[in-house]
C-alpha positions as CSV (number, residue, x, y, z in Angstrom):
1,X,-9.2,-19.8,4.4
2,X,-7.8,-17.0,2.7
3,X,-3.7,-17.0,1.7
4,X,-3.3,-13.9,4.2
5,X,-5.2,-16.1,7.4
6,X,-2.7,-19.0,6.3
7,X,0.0,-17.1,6.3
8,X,-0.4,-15.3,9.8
9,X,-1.2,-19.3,10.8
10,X,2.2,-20.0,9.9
11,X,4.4,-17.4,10.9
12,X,2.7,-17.5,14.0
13,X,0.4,-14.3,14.8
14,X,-0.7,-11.0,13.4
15,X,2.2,-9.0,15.9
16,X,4.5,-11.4,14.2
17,X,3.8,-10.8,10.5
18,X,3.3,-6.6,11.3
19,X,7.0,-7.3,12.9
20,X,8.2,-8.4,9.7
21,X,6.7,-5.8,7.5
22,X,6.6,-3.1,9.3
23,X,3.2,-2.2,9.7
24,X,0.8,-2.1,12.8
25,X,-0.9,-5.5,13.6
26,X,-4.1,-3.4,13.4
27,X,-3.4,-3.0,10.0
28,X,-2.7,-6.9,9.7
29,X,-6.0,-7.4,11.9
30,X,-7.8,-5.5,9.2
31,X,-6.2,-7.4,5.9
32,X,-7.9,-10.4,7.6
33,X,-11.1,-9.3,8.6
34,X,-12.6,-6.4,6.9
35,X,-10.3,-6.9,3.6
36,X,-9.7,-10.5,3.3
37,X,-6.6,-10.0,1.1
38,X,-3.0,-8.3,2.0
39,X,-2.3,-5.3,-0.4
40,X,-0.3,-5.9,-3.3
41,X,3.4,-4.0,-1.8
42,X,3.4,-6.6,0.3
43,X,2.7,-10.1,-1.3
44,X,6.0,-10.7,-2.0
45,X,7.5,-10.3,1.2
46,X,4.6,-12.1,2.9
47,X,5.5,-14.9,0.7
48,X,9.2,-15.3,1.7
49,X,9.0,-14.8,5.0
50,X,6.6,-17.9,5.5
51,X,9.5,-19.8,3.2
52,X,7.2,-20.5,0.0
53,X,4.5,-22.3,2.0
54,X,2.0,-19.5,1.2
55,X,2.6,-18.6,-2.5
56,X,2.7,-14.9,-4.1
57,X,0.2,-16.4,-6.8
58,X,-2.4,-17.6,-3.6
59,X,-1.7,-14.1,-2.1
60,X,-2.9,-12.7,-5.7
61,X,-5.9,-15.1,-5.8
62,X,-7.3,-13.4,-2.7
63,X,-7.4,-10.3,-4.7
64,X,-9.9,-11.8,-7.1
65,X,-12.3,-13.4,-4.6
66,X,-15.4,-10.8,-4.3
């Protein structure tokens, strides 16, 4: 599972974690299925808002997975 599918786990769903950074749940939708990784701007607000249970350097690590 990649950091960004655990993360929406946690918080709860894709509307959810858009809520919290602003951004469409489509484009969510698409960090989990077509890009497998959240962009770099937003790792670290990713990261606090699921309380350190999904780490900046896991969010990183889906950024070297091909």
């Amino acid at each position: 599972m990649s950091a960004i599918a655990k993360a929406v786990k946690i918080i709860g769903s894709q509307t959810a974690l858009a809520n919290i950074l602003g951004v469409k749940q489509a484009h969510v939708w698409n960090w989990l299925n077509i890009h497998k990784r959240a962009p770099a701007k937003y790792i670290r607000r990713i990261a606090a808002s699921t309380e350190g249970q999904v780490s900046e350097s896991e969010l990183l690590m889906d950024h070297e997975r091909p």
